[in-house]
BAKOLFI-140960 format. One record per residue (C-alpha): y, x, z; residue in three letters. Coordinates in steps of 0.05 Angstrom, whole numbers, plus 32768, in hexadecimal, padded with zeros to 4 digits. Example, Ala and Ser with C-alpha at 12.3 -4.5 7.8 and 13.67 -1.06 7.14 Angstrom:
7FA680F6809CAla;7FEB8111808FSer;
//
This chain:
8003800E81E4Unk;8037802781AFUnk;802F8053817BUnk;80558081814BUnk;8079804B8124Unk;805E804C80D6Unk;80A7805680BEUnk;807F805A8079Unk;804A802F8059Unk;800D80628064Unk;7FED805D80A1Unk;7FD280A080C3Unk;7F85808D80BFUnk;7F8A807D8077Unk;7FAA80BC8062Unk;7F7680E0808CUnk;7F3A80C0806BUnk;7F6080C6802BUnk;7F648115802CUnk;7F1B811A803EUnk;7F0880F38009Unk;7F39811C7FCDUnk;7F3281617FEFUnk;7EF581717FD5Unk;7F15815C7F8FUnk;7F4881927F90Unk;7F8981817F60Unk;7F7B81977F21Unk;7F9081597EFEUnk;7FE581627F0DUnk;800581677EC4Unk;804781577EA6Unk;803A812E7E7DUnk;804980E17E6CUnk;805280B27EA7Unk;806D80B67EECUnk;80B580C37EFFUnk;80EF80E87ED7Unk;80CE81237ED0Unk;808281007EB5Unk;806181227EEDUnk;801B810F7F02Unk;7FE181257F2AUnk;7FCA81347F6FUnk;7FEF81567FA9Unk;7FBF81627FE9Unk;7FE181718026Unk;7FBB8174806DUnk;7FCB819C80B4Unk;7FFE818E80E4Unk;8002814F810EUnk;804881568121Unk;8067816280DCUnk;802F813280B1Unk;807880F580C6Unk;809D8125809AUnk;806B81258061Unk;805980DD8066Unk;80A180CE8057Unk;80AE80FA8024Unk;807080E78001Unk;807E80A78000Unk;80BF80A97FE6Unk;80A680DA7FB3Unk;807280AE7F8FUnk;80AC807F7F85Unk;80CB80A97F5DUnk;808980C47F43Unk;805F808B7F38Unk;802680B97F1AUnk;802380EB7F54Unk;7FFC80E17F92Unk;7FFF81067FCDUnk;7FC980FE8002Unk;7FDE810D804BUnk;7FAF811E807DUnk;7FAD813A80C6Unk;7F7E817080DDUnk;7FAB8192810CUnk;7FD381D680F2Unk;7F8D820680FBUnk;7F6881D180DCUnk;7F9281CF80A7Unk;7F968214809DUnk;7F49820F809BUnk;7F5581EB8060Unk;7F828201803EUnk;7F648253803DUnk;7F228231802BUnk;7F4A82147FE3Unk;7F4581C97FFEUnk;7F9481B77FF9Unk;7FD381C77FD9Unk;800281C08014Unk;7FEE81CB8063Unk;802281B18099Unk;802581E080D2Unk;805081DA8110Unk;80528225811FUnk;804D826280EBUnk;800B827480CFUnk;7FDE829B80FBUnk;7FC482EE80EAUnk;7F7A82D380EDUnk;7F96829280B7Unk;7FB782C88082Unk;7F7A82F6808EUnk;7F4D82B08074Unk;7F7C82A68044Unk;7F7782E58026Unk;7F2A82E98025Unk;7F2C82AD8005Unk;7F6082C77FC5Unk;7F9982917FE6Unk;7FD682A87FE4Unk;800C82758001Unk;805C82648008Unk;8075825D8046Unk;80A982238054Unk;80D482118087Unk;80DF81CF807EUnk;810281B780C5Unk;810A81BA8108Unk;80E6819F814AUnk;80F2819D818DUnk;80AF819381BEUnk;80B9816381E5Unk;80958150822EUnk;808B810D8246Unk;807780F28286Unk;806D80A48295Unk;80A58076829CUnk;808E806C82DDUnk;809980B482EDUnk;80DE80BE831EUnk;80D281068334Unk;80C9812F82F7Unk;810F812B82D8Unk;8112818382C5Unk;80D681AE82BDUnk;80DF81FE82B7Unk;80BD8217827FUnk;8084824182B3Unk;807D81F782DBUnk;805C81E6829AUnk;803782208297Unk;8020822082D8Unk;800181D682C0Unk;7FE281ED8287Unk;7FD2823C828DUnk;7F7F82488291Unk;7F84824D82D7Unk;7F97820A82E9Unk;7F5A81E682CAUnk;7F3A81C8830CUnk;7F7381E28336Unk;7FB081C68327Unk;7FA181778326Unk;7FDF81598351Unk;802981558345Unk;803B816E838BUnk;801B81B08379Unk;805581BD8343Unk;809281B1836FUnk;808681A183B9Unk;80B3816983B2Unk;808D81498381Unk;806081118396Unk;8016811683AEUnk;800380F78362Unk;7FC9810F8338Unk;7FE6813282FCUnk;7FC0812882B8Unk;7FCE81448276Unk;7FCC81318231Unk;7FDF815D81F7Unk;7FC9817281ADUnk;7F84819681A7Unk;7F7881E1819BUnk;7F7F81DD8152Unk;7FC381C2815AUnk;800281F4814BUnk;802A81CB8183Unk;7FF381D981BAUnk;7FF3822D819FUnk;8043822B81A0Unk;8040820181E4Unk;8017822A8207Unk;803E826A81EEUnk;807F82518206Unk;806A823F824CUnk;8039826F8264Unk;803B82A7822DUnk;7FF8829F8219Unk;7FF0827A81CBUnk;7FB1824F81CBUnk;7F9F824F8204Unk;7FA0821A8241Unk;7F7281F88278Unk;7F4381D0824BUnk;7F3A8194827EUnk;7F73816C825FUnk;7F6B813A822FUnk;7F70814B81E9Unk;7F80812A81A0Unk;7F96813D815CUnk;7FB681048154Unk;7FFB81048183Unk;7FF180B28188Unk;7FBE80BB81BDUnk;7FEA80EB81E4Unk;801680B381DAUnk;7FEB808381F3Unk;7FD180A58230Unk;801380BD8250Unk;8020806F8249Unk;7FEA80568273Unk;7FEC808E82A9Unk;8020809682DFUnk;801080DB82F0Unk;800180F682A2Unk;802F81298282Unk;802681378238Unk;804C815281FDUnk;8050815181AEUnk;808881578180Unk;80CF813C817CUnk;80C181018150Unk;808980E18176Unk;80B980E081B2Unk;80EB80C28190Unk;80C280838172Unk;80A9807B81B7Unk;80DB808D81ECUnk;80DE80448203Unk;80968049821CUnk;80A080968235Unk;80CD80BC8259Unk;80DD80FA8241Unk;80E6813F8275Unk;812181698275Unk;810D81AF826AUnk;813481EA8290Unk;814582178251Unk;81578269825AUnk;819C825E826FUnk;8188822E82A9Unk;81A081EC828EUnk;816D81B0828AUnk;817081A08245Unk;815A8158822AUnk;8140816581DCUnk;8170814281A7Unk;817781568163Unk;81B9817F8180Unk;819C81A181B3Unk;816181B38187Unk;818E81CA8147Unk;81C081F2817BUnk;817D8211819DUnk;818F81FE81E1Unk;814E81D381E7Unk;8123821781ECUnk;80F6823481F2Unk;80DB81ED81D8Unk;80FF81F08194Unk;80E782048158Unk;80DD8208810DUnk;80A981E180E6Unk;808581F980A5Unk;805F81E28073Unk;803982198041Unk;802682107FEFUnk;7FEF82317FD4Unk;800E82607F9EUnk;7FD982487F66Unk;7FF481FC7F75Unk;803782137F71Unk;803282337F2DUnk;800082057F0FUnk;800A81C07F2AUnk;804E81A87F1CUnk;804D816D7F4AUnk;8042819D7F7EUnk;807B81C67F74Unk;80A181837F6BUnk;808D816B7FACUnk;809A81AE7FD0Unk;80DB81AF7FB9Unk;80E781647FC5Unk;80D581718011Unk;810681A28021Unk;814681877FF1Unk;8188817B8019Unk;818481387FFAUnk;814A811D8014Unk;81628139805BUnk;816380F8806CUnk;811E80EB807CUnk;8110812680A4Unk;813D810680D7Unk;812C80C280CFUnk;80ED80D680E3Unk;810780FA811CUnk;810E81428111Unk;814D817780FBUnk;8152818680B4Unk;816381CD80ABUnk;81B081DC8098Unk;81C581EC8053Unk;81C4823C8058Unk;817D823A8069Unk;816482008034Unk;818982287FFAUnk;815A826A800EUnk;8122823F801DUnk;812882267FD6Unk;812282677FBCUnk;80EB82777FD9Unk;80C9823F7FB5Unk;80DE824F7F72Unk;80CC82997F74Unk;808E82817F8EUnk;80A082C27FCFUnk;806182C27FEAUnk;804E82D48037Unk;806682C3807CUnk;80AD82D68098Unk;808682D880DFUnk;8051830480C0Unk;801582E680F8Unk;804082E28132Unk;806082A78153Unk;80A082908151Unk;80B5827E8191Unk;80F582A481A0Unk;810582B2815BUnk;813F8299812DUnk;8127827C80F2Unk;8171829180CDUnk;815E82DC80E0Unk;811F82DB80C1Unk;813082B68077Unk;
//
């Protein structure tokens, strides 16, 4: 078996058992004074949602308390609609989402008196895997996939050779993220048009390591995640070419995702801060604006994803520091749209 590589020191079980135990807490405590980094920040930053960015925010965290020895930031994984959960109910300061907050999320979020910042903060390309034993599936189209995972196929479509008549006479099993998971709403969205919603006889996790795991140790398995869990694990996968709008079959890289070439799988990753944390908790705010600086750019690649270019940081950065509240997408997804036309 191999898993997401721990690039940082805090393991993904920890940080999960760390935000259940300091949510409840809240992060009251941040101040400026005395102690911690340049600035003498200190206090709590509690981030939770998103699988598929939580590599970004482990990174940056932990780079962050370096610098800010007083300042901890718990990362935890619920999935981006868990998260949300969370965050609308007061619980966090920061929730990771891998697709733009949902009508029925700001609608919670407003009965609860949250109002939030949204924040690109990079750029991900979904990527499919099949085993390394696989030899037939080298391009998928886009309604292939869908035909795999649409409603219909639960209980129907359980063999390879029902895909492509060429393919072989091999039982096809799927792994991806669960229904909380902003990868499986954007996913299912891109491939048969309908967000959220798939043939439920697949095997599901929150955590993108068992996806991992299970593609692995089945010849016929297909699953998918984001960019960066591919990448730490491509020796043990093999990742599908995926027939984009022009007719190419496109492999994702961090070119082909940046150039949007690798669509209608490519897309831009958020994170959103609770206005209240924002104004009030200065090593939230720090951290924020930490996350999305051009020079810590570094990390969101290291860890496998596409910063965003310079235009888009610089208006990105305003949006944190006039605290611009709202979502560019306003409910709706973003599949199809360019993230430069809406900032």
């Amino acid at each position: 078996m191999v898993f997401l590589k721990a690039k940082r020191s805090w393991p993904i079980v920890t940080a999960i058992a760390l935000s259940l135990t300091l949510a409840a807490c809240g992060s009251d405590t941040a101040s400026s004074g005395d102690g911690g980094g340049e600035d003498g920040l200190s206090g709590d930053v509690l981030v939770d949602g998103s699988s598929t960015v939580f590599p970004i925010s482990e990174a940056m965290a932990e780079e962050f308390q370096k610098e800010n020895s007083k300042v901890k930031v718990t990362v935890g994984i619920s999935g981006s609609g868990g998260g949300f959960k969370k965050f609308c109910a007061g619980e966090t300061d920061i929730s990771n989402a891998s697709r733009p907050i949902k009508e029925s999320e700001i609608k919670l979020c407003e009965e609860a008196g949250i109002e939030f910042v949204e924040i690109p903060v990079a750029f991900d390309g979904l990527s499919v895997v099949v085993n390394n034993d696989n030899d037939w599936a080298a391009c998928l189209k886009p309604d292939e996939l869908g035909k795999m995972w649409e409603p219909a196929a639960e209980d129907t479509i359980d063999n390879w050779n029902q895909i492509r008549d060429d393919f072989p006479d091999e039982t096809l099993s799927l792994y991806g993220p669960g229904t909380d998971s902003g990868t499986y709403d954007y996913f299912t969205d891109a491939t048969h048009g309908t967000e959220g919603e798939s043939r439920g006889d697949y095997t599901a996790s929150e955590d993108d390591n068992v996806v991992v795991q299970g593609v692995q140790s089945d010849k016929g398995g297909l699953g998918f995640f984001g960019f960066a869990y591919y990448e730490e694990n491509k020796d043990s996968l093999k990742v599908v070419e995926i027939e984009n709008a022009n007719g190419d079959c496109i492999t994702p890289t961090s070119a082909s995702i940046e150039d949007g070439t690798y669509n209608p799988l490519a897309r831009p990753i958020f994170f959103y801060i609770k206005k209240d944390s924002l104004e009030n908790n200065p090593a939230v705010k720090a951290f924020a604006e930490y996350q999305i600086s051009g020079d810590n750019a570094e990390l969101i690649s290291e860890v496998g994803y596409v910063a965003l270019p310079s235009e888009l940081v610089s208006k990105i950065e305003t949006r944190i520091e006039e605290a611009k509240t709202g979502s560019i997408f306003e409910g709706k997804s973003s599949l199809g749209v360019k993230l430069a036309d809406k900032l």
